[in-house]
Every structure is written in C-alpha cells, then in structure tokens.
N, C-alpha and C positions, 0 to 999 in steps of 0.2 A: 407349901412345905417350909419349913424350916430354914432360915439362912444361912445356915453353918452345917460342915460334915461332923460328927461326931467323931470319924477315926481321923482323919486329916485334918481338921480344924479349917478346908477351906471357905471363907467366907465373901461376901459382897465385894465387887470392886467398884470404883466412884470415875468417874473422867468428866468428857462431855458432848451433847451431839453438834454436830458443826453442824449450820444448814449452808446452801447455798452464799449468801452473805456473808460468813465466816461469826455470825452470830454463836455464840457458845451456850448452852442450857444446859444444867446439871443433868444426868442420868447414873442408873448404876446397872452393871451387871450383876445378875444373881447364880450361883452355883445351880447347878440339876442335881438337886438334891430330893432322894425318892426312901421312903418308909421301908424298912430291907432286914429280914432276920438272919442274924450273920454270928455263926459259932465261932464264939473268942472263951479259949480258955477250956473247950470242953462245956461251955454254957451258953445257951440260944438267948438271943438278946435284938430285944426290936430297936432298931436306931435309926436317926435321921444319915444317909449315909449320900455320899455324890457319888454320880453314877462311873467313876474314873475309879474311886474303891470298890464297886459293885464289881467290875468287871478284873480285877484285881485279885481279888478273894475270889472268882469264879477262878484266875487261872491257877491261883495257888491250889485252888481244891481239886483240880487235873489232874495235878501235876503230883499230886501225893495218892 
C-alpha cells in the first residue's frame, strides 16, 4: 500500500533497531494503510486511508 494516509497525511516513521550489542541499524515504520471507499462530501471516493481513519469514519457513520 501506499505510505501515506490520504485523510490524515500519516506517514513513515524512521528511528533504529538496537540489537543485543547496542549496534544501531536504520529501520522505519510504515502506517496500515488499506485501499477504503469513503463518502466525503456526498461523493464515494477510493483512497489510500490508515486504518485509525477507517475506523473513525465507521464510528462517525453510527453515530449519524
């Protein structure tokens, strides 16, 4: 998927893995970001979305 949310702009974080030794190697983490048709505006719209908005948009759609 995609490394960026579309509605929240969250993207990639960078740090490092420690190992045992205290050696440091780049890594990053990536967002769960999942392909998600999501009505904004009154218009269905396919978007790269993280699933923290996925579940978001499911409770505002409850809740109305």
């Amino acid at each position: 998927m995609a490394g960026k949310c579309d509605v929240c702009g969250k993207g990639p974080q960078f740090g490092h893995n420690v190992s045992h030794s205290k050696r440091h190697t780049n890594r990053r983490w990536e967002p769960n970001t999942q392909k998600a048709t999501l009505s904004i505006k009154g218009v269905a719209k396919r978007l790269n979305v993280c699933t923290r908005c996925i579940r978001t948009s499911n409770k505002v759609a409850k809740a109305s």
